[in-house]
Phi, psi and omega in degrees: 000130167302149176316302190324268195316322171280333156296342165278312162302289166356299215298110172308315214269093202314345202260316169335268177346314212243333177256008156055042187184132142014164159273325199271337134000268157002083142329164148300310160283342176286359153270310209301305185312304196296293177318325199268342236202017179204016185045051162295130187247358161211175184257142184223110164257147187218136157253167172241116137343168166290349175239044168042006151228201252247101176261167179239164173209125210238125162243134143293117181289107171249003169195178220263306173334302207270333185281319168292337166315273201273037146250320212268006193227341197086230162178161166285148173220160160320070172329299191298014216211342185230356178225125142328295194272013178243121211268142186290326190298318172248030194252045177256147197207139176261157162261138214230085167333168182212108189285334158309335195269341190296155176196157191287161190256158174249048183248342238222107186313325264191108194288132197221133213256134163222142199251133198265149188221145185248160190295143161221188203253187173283347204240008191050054207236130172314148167273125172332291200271025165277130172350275172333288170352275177324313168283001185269327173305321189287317185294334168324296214269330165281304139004258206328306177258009168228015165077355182246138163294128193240105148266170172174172215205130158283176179220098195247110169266152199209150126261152177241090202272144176199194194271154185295134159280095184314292217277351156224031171359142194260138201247116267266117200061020206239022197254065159268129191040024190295120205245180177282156023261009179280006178229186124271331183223055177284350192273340123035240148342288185310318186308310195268358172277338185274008170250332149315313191276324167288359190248355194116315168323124188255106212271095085068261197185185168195165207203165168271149169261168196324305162276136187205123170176175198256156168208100182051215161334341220240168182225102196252128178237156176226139178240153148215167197229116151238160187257157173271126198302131178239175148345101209274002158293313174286344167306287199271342128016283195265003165279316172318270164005266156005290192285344196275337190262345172300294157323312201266329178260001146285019188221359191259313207240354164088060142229187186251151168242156177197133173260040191302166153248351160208148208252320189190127136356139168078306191285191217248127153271184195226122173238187187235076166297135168258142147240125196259143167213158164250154199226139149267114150073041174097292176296111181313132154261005194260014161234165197215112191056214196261018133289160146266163176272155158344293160341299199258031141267333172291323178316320190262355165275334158265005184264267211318339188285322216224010164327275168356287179288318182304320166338323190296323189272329210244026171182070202308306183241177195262027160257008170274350196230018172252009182249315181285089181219165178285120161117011177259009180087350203245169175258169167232314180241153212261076194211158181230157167190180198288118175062006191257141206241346153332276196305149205273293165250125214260118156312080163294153160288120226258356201055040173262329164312121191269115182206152185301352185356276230291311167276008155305305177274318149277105182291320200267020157318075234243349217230134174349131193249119181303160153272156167219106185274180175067024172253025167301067204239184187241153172210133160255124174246040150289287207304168182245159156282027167251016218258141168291088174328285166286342171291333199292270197303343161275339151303323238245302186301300173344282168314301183285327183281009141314316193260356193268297181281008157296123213267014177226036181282298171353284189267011154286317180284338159286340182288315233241008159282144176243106172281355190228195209250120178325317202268340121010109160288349182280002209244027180305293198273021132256005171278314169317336179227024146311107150268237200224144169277123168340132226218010193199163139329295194290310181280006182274278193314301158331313220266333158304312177306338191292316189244038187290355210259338196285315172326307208258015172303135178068012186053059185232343138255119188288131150016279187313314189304310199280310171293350184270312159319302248239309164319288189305322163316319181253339159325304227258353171049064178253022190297342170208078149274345178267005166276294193318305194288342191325102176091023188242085185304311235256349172300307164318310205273340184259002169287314165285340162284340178301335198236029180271014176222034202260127172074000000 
């Protein structure tokens, strides 16, 4: 049996399985085969919005006719009703299906099929500033002038708020990997990774996080679900997905989930770190020997170069900028190092190093142990669960091949690494001279119009799109809220239920 052929068996996704072939694949009869050969009785096209999440359009397959129409056409939608920035007057827009993208839903009493979808125009031309678009562009164009493939991959961090569990009670901050009965809702969690993986997602692990704690009667545990680095289109697919099966089974289960960033002062927030790797011809490039490489330092001189404006995209609301404070796990200042969690992009442990562990720990192992090279990736621990997914990764694609054609990115990733702990007092005057991460909406939006030319080069963010941010961004007029909110238990709290569902 071929690698293929076990990956394919192996393989959670019921369509994978049954149609004996890749997602990427897919065909138009390879649904019509999957809907006619599995009794589907609807269809769901689903899109993201200008608020980022997940709309629906619901078909009965009631005959063979209507079902090849609409794979081979699509449908109309409100254009002006899911974009802002779309005049009512002219605002129909079709949805396209991406056949790769389908999964049973697994929610739906009624067997049901739903298909992820991209915008197109009245003349059937993709829409410029739709969300997908944008990122498709940036990956285009990154190909293109630097011959590599940009994977990435999330880190979806959650809370699950509920009424208190009395008989094992949570100990304040102490719930990193913490199992039951010392967690309460890993059963979740188990749920929802495996229904992620039937939708496609290609999923790392999960685990509890760091937060766990009471507020009067209520009870907040954090969780996370990471993923294994894709296609980065297909990276926010199944982060979209994700939030979505994450919800339905927090109302499935009467509790709340939420992917706020931040829940109360003092405690642990909640972020989305992306890890990126770039691959030539299949194979990461981001080491060199037992290091990184030349490659994945320039990468990193342009996320750093162009940190500052991605807030725009990767921190959304004005409680994304009460979680970037110090001593919080979270960044402040724009600098990278090794394993350090400070820090704006954090070096994880890559497995590059060829070593006995695995008989190390079983002596009695007798049989060749494989080396598995290529699990090297970089992780930015800006963005939140407010981050506009594609737009954040079509900046994040920008970004780095900003720093790959920079002609000093070398000796910027060298200015901007950090070896100690920044916060340190012997370590004062190199803290100083580090800069600062946006500290507001409004100073997100400043920083953007400022580096705006990088964005919107090659037409890969439209004008409007850049303008729109930088509006909506200065909408919330928050420029010295976290003075304003200092010591305001009950304002915060009423600033986080306003933004406890954001994106």
């Amino acid at each position: 049996m071929t690698l293929e052929e076990n990956q394919i068996l192996l393989n959670p996704n019921k369509l994978v399985r049954y149609l004996r072939k890749p997602a990427s694949e897919f065909t138009r009869a390879d649904i019509i085969k999957f809907i006619e050969g599995n009794d589907i009785e609807m269809l769901n096209l689903r899109y993201v919005g200008e608020d980022g999440k997940l709309k629906i359009l619901n078909f009965v397959t009631n005959s063979k006719d209507h079902l090849e129409s609409l794979l081979s056409t699509g449908e109309r939608v409100d254009g002006s009703s899911l974009f802002t920035y779309i005049e009512a007057g002219s605002s129909d827009l079709y949805v396209i299906p991406r056949f790769k993208t389908a999964f049973l839903n697994p929610f739906t009493k009624l067997p049901t099929l739903d298909i992820l979808c991209s915008f197109y125009t009245s003349d059937g031309q993709p829409l410029e500033s739709a969300p997908e678009y944008i990122l498709k562009k940036a990956v285009t164009e990154f190909r293109k002038k630097t011959g590599l493939d940009f994977k990435a991959m999330g880190e979806l961090e959650y809370y699950v708020i509920s009424e208190v569990n009395q008989l094992y009670p949570a100990v304040d901050q102490k719930g990193y990997h913490a199992s039951p009965p010392f967690t309460n809702f890993d059963h979740i969690r188990f749920e929802a990774m495996s229904l992620i993986s039937q939708c496609g997602g290609q999923i790392k692990y999960g685990h509890s996080e760091v937060g766990n704690f009471t507020d009067g009667d209520i009870a907040y545990e954090q969780h996370e679900i990471e993923f294994l680095p894709v296609d980065a289109e297909d990276a926010v697919d199944q982060l979209v997905i994700s939030k979505w099966i994450l919800r339905m089974l927090g109302a499935k289960r009467d509790v709340t989930i939420s992917f706020a960033p931040k829940i109360t002062v003092g405690k642990a927030g909640s972020g989305l770190h992306i890890h990126l790797l770039l691959e030539k011809d299949g194979e990461n490039v981001m080491v060199e020997g037992e290091g990184l490489s030349k490659t994945a330092k320039k990468a990193i001189a342009g996320i750093l170069d162009l940190a500052a404006p991605l807030t725009a995209f990767g921190n959304t609301i004005p409680v994304s900028y009460l979680r970037l404070v110090p001593h919080q796990e979270a960044p402040t200042n724009i600098c990278w190092g090794d394993r350090n969690r400070s820090v704006l992009i954090r070096i994880p442990l890559g497995w590059i190093a060829k070593t006995s562990m695995i008989k190390n720990a079983n002596p009695q192992e007798k049989d060749k142990v494989p080396y598995v090279p290529g699990k090297q990736t970089i992780e930015l621990r800006s963005g939140d669960g407010s981050a506009d997914l594609y737009h954040f990764i079509a900046g994040i694609i920008i970004a780095a091949q900003h720093g790959l054609e920079m002609k000093n990115s070398l000796n910027r990733a060298e200015e901007l690494y950090v070896d100690v702990n920044i916060f340190d007092d012997e370590n004062k005057d190199k803290l100083e001279k580090l800069e600062q991460l946006p500290t507001s909406c409004w100073e997100s939006a400043e920083t953007l119009d400022k580096y705006r030319d990088y964005f919107e080069k090659n037409g890969i963010f439209p004008k409007g799109t850049i303008n729109r941010f930088i509006d909506h961004l200065k909408s919330y007029n928050d420029k010295n809220l976290s003075e304003e909110l200092y010591g305001k238990k009950e304002k915060i709290r009423k600033l986080v239920d306003k933004y406890l569902h954001c994106m």
